[in-house]
PDB file with one MODEL, atoms N, CA, C and O in Angstrom:
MODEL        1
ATOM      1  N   UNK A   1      -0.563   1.770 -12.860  1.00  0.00           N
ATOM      2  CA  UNK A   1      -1.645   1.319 -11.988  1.00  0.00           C
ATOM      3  C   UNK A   1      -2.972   1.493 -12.712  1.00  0.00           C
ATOM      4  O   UNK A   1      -3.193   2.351 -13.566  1.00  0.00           O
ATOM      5  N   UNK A   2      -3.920   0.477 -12.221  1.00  0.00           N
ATOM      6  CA  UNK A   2      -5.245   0.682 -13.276  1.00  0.00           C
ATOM      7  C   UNK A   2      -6.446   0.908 -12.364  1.00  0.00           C
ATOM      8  O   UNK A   2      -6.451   0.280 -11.305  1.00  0.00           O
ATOM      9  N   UNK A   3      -7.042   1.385 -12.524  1.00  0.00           N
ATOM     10  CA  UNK A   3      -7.879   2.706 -11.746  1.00  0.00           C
ATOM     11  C   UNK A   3      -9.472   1.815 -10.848  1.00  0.00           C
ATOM     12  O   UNK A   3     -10.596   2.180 -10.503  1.00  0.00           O
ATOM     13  N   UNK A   4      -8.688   0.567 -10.802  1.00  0.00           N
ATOM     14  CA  UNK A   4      -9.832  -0.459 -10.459  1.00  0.00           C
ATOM     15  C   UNK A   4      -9.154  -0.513  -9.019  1.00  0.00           C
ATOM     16  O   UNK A   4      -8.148   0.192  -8.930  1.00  0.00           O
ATOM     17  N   UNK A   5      -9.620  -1.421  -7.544  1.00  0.00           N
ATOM     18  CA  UNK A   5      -9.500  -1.315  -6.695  1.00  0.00           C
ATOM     19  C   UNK A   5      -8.399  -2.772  -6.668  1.00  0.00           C
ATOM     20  O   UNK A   5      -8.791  -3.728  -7.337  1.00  0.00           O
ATOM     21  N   UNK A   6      -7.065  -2.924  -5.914  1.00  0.00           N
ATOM     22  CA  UNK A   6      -6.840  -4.146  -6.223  1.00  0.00           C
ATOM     23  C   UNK A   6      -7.271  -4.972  -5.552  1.00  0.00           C
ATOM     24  O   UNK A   6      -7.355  -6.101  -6.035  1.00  0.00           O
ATOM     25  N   UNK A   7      -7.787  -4.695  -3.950  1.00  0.00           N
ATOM     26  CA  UNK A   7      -7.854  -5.143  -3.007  1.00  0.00           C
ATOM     27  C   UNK A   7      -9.098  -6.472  -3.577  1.00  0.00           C
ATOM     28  O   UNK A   7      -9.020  -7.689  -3.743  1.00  0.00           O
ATOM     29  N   UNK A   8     -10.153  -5.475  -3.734  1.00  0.00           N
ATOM     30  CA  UNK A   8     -11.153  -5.642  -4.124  1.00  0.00           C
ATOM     31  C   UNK A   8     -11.546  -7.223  -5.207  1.00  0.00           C
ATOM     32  O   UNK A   8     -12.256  -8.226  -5.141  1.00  0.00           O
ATOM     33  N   UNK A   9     -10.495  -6.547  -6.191  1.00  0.00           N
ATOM     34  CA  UNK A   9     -10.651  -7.366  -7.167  1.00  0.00           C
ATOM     35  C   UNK A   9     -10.028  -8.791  -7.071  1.00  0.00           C
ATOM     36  O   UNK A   9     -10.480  -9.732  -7.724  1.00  0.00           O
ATOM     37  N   UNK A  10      -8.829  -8.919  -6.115  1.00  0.00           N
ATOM     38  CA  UNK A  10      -7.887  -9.788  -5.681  1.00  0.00           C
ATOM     39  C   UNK A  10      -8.569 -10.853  -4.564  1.00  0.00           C
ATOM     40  O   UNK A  10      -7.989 -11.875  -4.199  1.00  0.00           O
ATOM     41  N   UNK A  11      -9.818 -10.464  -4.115  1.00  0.00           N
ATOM     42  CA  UNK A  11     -10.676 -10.871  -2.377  1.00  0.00           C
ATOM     43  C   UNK A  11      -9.973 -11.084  -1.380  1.00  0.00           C
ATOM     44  O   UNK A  11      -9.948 -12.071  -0.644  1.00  0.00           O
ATOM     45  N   UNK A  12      -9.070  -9.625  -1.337  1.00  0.00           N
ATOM     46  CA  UNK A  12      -8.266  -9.405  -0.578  1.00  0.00           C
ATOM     47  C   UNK A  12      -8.638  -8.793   0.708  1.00  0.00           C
ATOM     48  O   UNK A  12      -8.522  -7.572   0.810  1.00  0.00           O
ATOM     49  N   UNK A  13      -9.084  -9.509   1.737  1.00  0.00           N
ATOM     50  CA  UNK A  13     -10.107  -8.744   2.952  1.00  0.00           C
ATOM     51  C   UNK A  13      -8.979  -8.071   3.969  1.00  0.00           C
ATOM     52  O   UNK A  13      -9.250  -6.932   4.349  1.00  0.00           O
ATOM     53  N   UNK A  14      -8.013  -8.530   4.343  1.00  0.00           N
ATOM     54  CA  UNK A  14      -7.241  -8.044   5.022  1.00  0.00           C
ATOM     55  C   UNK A  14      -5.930  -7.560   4.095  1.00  0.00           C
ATOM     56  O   UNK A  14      -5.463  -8.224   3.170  1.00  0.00           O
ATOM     57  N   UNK A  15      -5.463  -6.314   4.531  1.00  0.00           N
ATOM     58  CA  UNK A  15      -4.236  -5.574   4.289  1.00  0.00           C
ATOM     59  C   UNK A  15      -3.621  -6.103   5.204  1.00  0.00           C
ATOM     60  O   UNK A  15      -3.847  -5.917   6.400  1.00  0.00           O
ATOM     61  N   UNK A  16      -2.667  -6.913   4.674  1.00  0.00           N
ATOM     62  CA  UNK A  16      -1.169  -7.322   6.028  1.00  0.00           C
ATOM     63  C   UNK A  16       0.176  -6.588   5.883  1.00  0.00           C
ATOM     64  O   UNK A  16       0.603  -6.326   4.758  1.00  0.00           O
ATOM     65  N   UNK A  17       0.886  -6.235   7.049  1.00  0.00           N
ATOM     66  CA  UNK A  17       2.060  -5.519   6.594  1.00  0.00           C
ATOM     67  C   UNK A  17       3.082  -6.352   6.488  1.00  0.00           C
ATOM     68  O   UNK A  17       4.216  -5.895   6.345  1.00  0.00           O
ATOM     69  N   UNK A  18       2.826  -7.839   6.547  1.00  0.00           N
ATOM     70  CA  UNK A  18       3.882  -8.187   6.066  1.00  0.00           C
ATOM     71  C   UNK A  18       4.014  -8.378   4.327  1.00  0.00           C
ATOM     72  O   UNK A  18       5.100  -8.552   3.774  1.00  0.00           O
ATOM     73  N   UNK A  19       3.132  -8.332   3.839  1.00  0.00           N
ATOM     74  CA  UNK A  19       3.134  -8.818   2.779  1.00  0.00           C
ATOM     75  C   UNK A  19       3.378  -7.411   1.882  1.00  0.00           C
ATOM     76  O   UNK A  19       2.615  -6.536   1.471  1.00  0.00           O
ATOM     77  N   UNK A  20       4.825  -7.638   1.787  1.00  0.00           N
ATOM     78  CA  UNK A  20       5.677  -6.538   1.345  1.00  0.00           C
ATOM     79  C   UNK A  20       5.766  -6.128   0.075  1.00  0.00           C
ATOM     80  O   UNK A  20       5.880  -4.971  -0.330  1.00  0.00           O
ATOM     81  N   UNK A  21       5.687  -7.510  -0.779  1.00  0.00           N
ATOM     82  CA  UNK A  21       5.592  -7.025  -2.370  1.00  0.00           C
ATOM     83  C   UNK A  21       4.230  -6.280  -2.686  1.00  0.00           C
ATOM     84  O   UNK A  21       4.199  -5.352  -3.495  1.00  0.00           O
ATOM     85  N   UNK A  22       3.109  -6.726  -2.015  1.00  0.00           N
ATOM     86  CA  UNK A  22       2.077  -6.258  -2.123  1.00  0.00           C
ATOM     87  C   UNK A  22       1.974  -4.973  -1.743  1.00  0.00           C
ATOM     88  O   UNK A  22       1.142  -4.381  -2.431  1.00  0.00           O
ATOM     89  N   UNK A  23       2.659  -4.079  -0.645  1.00  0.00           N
ATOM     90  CA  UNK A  23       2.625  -3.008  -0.492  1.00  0.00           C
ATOM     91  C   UNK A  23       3.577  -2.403  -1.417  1.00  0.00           C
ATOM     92  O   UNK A  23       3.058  -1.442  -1.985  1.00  0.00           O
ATOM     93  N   UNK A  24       4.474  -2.561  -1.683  1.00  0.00           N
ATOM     94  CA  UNK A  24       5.782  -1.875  -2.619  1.00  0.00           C
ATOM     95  C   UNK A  24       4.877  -1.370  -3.621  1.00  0.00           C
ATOM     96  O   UNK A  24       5.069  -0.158  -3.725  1.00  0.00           O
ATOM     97  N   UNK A  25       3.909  -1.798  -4.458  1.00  0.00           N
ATOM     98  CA  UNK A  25       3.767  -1.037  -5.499  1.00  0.00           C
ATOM     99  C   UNK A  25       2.287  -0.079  -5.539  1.00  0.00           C
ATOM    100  O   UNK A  25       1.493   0.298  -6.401  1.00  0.00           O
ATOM    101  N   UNK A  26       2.461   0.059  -4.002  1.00  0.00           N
ATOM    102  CA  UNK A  26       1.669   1.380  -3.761  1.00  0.00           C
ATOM    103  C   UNK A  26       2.561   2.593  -3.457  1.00  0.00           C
ATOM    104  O   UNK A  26       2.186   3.752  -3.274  1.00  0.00           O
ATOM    105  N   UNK A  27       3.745   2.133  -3.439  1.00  0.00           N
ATOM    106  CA  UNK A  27       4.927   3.278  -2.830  1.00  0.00           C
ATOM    107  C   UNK A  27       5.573   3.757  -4.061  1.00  0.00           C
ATOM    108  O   UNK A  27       6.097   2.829  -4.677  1.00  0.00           O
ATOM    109  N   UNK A  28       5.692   4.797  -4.564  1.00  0.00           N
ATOM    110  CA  UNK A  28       6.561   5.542  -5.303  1.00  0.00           C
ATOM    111  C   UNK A  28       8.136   5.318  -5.368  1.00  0.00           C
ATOM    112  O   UNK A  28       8.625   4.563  -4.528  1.00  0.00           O
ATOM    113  N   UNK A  29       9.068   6.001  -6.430  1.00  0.00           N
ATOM    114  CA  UNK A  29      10.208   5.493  -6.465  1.00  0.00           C
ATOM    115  C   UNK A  29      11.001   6.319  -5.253  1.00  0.00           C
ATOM    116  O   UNK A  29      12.126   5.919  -4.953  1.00  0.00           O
ATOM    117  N   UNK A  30      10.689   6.952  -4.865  1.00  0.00           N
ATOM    118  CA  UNK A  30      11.306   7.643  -3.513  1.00  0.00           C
ATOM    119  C   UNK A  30      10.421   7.802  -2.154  1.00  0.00           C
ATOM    120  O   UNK A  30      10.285   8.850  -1.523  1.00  0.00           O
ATOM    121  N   UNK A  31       9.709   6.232  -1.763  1.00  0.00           N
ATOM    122  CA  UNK A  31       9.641   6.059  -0.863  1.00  0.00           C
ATOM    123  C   UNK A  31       7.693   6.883  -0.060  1.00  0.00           C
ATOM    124  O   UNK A  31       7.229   7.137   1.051  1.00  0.00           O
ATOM    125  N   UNK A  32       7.364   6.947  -1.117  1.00  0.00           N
ATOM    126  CA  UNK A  32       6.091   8.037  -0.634  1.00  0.00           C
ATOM    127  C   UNK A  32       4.888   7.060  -1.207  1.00  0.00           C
ATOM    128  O   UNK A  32       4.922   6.240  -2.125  1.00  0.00           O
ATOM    129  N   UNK A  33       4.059   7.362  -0.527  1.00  0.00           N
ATOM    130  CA  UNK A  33       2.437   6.140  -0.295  1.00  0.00           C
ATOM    131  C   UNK A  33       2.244   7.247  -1.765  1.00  0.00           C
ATOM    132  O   UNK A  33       2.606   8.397  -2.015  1.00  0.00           O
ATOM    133  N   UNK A  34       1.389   6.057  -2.598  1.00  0.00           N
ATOM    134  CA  UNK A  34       0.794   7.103  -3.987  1.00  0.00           C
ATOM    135  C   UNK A  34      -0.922   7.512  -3.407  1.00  0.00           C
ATOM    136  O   UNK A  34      -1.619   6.843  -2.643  1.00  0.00           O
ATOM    137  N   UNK A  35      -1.132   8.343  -3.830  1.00  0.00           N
ATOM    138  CA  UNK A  35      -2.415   8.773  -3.198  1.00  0.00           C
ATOM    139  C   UNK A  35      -3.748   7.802  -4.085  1.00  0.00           C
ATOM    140  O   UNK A  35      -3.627   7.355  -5.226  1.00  0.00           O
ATOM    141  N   UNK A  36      -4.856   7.669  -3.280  1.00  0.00           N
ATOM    142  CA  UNK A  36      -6.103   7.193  -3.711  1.00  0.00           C
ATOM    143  C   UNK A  36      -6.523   7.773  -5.210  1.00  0.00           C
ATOM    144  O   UNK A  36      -6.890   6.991  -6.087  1.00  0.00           O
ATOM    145  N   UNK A  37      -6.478   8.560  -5.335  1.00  0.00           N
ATOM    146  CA  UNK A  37      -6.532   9.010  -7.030  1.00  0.00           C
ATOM    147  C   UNK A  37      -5.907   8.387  -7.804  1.00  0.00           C
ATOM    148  O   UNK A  37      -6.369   7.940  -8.854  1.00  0.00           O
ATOM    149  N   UNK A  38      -4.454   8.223  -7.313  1.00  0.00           N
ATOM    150  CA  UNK A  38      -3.871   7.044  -8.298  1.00  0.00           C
ATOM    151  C   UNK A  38      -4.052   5.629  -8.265  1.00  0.00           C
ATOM    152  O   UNK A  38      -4.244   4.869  -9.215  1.00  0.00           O
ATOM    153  N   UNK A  39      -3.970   5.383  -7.092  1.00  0.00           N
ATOM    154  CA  UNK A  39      -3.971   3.556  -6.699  1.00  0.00           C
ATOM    155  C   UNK A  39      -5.861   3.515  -7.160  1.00  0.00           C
ATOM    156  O   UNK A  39      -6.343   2.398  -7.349  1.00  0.00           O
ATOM    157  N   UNK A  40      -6.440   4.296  -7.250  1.00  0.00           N
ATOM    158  CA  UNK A  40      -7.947   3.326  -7.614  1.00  0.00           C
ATOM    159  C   UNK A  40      -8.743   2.841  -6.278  1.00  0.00           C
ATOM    160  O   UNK A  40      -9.945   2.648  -6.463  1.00  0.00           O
ATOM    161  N   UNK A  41      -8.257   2.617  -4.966  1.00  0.00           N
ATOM    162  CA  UNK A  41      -8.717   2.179  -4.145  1.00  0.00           C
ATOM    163  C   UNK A  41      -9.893   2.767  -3.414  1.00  0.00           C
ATOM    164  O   UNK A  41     -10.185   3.919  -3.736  1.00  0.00           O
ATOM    165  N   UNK A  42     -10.583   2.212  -2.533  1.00  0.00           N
ATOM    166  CA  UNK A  42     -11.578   3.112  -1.811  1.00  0.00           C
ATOM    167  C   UNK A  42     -10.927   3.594  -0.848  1.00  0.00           C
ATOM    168  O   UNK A  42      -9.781   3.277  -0.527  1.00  0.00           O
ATOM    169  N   UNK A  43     -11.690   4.465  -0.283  1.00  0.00           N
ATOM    170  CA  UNK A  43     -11.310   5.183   0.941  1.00  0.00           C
ATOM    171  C   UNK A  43     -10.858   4.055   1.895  1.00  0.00           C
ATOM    172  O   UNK A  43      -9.661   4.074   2.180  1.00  0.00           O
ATOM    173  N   UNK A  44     -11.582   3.118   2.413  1.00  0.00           N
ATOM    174  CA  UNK A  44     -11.462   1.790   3.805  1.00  0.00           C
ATOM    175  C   UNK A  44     -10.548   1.137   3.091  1.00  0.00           C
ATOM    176  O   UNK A  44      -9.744   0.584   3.840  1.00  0.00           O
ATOM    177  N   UNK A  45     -10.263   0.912   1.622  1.00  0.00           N
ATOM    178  CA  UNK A  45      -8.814   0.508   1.664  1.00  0.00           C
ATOM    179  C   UNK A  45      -7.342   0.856   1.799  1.00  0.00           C
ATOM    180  O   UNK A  45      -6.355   0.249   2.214  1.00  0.00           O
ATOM    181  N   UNK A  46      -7.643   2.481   1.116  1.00  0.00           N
ATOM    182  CA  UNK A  46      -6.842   3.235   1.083  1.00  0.00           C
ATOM    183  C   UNK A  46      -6.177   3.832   2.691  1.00  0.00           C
ATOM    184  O   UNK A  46      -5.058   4.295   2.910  1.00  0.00           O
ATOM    185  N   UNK A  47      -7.317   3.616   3.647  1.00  0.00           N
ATOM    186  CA  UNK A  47      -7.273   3.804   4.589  1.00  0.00           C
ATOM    187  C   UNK A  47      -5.832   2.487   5.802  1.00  0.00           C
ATOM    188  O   UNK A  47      -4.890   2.617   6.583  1.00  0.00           O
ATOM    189  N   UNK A  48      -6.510   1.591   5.252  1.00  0.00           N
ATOM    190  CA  UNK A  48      -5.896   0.072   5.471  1.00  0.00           C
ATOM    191  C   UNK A  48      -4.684   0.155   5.006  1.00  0.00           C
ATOM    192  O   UNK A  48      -3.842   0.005   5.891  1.00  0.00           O
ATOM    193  N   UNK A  49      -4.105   0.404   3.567  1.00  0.00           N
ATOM    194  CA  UNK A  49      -3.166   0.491   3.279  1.00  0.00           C
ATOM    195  C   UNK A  49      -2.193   1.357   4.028  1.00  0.00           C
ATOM    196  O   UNK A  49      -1.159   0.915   4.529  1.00  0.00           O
ATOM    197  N   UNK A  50      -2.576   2.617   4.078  1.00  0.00           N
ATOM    198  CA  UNK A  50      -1.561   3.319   4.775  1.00  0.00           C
ATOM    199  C   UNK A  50      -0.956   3.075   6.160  1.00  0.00           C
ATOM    200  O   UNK A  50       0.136   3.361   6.652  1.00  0.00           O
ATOM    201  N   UNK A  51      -2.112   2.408   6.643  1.00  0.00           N
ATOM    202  CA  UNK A  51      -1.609   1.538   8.364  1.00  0.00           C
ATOM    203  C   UNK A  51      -1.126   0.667   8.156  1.00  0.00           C
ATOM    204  O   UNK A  51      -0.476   0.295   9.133  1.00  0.00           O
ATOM    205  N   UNK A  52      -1.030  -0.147   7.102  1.00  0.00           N
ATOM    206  CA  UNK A  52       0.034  -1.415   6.821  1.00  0.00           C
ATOM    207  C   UNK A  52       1.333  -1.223   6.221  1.00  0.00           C
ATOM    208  O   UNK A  52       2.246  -2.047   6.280  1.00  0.00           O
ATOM    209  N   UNK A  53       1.391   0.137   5.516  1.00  0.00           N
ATOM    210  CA  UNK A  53       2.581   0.930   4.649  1.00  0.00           C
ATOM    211  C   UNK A  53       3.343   1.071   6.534  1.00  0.00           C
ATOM    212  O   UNK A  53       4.073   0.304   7.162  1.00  0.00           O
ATOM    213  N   UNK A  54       2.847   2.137   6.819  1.00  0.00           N
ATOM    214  CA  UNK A  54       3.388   2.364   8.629  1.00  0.00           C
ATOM    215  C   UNK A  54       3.867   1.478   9.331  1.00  0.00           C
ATOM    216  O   UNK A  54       5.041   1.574   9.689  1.00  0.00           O
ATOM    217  N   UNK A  55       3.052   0.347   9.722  1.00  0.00           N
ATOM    218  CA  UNK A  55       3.493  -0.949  10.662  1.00  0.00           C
ATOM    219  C   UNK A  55       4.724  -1.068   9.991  1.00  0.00           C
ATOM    220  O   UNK A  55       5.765  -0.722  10.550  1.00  0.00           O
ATOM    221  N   UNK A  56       4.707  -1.600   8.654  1.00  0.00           N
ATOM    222  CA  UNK A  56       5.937  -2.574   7.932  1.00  0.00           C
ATOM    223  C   UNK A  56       7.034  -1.502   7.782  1.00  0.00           C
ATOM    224  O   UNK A  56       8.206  -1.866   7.683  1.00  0.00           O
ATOM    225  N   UNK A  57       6.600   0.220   7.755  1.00  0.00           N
ATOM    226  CA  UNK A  57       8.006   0.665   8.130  1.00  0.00           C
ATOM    227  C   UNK A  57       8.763   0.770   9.426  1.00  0.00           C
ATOM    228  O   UNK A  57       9.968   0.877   9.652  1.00  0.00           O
ATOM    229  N   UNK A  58       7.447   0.694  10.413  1.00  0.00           N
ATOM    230  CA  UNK A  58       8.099   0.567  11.757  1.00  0.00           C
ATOM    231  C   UNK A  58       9.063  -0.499  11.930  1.00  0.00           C
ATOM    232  O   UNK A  58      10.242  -0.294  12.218  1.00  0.00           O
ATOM    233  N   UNK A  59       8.580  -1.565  11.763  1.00  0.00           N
ATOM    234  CA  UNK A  59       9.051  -2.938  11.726  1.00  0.00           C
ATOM    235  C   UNK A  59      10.496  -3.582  10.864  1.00  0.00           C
ATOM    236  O   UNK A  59      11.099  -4.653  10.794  1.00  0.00           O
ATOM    237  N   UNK A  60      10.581  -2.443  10.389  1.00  0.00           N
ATOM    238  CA  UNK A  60      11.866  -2.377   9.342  1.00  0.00           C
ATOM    239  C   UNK A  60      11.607  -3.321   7.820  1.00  0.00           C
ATOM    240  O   UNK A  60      12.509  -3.548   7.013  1.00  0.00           O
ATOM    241  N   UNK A  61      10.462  -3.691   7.701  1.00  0.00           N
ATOM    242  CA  UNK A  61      10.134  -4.452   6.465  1.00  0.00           C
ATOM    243  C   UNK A  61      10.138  -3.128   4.826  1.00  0.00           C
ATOM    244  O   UNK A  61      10.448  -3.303   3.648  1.00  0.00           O
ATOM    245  N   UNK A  62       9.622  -1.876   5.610  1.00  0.00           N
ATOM    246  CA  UNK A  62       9.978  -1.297   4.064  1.00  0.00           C
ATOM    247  C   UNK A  62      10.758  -0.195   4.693  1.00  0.00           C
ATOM    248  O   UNK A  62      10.992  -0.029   5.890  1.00  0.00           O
ATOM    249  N   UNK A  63      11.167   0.625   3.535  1.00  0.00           N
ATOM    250  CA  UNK A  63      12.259   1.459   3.577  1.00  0.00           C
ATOM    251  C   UNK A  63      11.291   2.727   4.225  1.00  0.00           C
ATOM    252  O   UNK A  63      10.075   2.540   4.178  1.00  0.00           O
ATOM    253  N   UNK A  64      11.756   3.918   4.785  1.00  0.00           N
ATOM    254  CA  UNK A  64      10.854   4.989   4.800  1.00  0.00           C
ATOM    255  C   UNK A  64      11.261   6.016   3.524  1.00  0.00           C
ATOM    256  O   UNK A  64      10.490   6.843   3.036  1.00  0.00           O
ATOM    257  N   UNK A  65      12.976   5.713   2.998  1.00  0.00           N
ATOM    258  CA  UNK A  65      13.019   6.222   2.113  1.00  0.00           C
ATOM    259  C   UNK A  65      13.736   5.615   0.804  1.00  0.00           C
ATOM    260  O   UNK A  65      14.740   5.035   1.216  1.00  0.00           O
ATOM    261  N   UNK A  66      13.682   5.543  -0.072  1.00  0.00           N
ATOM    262  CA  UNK A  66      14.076   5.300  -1.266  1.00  0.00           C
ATOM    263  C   UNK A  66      15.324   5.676  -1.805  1.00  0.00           C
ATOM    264  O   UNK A  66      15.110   6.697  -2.460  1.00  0.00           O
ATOM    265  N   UNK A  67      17.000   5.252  -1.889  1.00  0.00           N
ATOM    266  CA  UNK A  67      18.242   6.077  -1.866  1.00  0.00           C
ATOM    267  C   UNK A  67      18.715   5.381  -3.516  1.00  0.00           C
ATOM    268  O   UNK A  67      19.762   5.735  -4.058  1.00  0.00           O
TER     269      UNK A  67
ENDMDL
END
């Protein structure tokens, strides 16, 4: 991951939870959100992300864990 924001850079205004590939590579190989230090993001995205990581696991779109 490169320490720039992707959201940002992409003019990505909304975080959607469906858009699954896009969340996957904020998630670790066993299933865990990577923290803002790593992903580069701001806080209001980082923030966004994690409510869209949630929805799409509620929803059964991502895994909660990684097997």
């Amino acid at each position: 991951m490169n320490k720039k924001d992707f959201f940002l850079e992409n003019n990505i205004a909304h975080i959607d939870y469906k858009a699954v590939p896009a969340l996957r590579q904020f998630i670790n190989k066993n299933g865990r959100m990577l923290s803002r230090k790593v992903t580069g993001l701001t806080a209001k995205n980082q923030r966004a992300l994690s409510q869209a990581i949630k929805r799409a696991r509620y929803m059964g779109l991502l895994p909660y864990l990684e097997q």
